[in-house]
N, C-alpha and C positions, 0 to 999 in steps of 0.2 A: 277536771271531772265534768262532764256533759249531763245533762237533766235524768236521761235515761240511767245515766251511773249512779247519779246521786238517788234515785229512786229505787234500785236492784238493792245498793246498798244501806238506802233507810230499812227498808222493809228485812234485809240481814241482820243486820245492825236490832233491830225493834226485836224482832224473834230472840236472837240471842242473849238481850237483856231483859226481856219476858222468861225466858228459860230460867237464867240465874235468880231475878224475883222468884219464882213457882219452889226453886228448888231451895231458897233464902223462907221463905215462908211456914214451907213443911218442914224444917230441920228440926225446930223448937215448938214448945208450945207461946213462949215468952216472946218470939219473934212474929210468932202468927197474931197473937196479942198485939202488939204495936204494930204491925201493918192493916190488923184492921181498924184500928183506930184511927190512921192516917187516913187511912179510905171515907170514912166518916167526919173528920175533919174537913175534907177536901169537897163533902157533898155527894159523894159515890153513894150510892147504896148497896151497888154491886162489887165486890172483888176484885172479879173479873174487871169490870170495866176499867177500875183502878187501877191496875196492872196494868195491863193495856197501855193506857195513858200514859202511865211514867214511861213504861218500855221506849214509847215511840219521841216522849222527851230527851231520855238518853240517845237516842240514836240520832236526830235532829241536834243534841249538843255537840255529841260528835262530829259531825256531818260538819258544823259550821266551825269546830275547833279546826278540825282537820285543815278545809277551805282558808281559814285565817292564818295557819301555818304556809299554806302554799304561797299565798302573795308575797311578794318580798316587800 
């Protein structure tokens, strides 16, 4: 996977587990509860930002799982 791949698909990759946060969030009230508490832990003040954040964590994890499988 070439820089330009790994960059279409971080930002894939960040969306997509932004989308499931967003939609993990609003399901409950108890889950909206402890994700923002996490965001507060973490120093966010914003939501949003936190979100964000993790998303683009997941997808960098991925990214470099992915990459580690490849190499033999």
């Amino acid at each position: 996977m070439n820089i330009n791949q790994k960059q279409e698909f971080r930002y894939q990759y960040a969306g997509m587990a932004l989308q499931a946060m967003i939609t993990a969030a609003w399901s409950n009230k108890e889950t909206q509860s402890v994700i923002f508490e996490a965001a507060k832990r973490h120093g966010f003040s914003s939501l949003r930002d936190y979100l964000a954040d993790e998303a683009v964590g997941f997808a960098d994890a991925l990214i470099a799982e992915l990459d580690r499988k490849d190499k033999p």
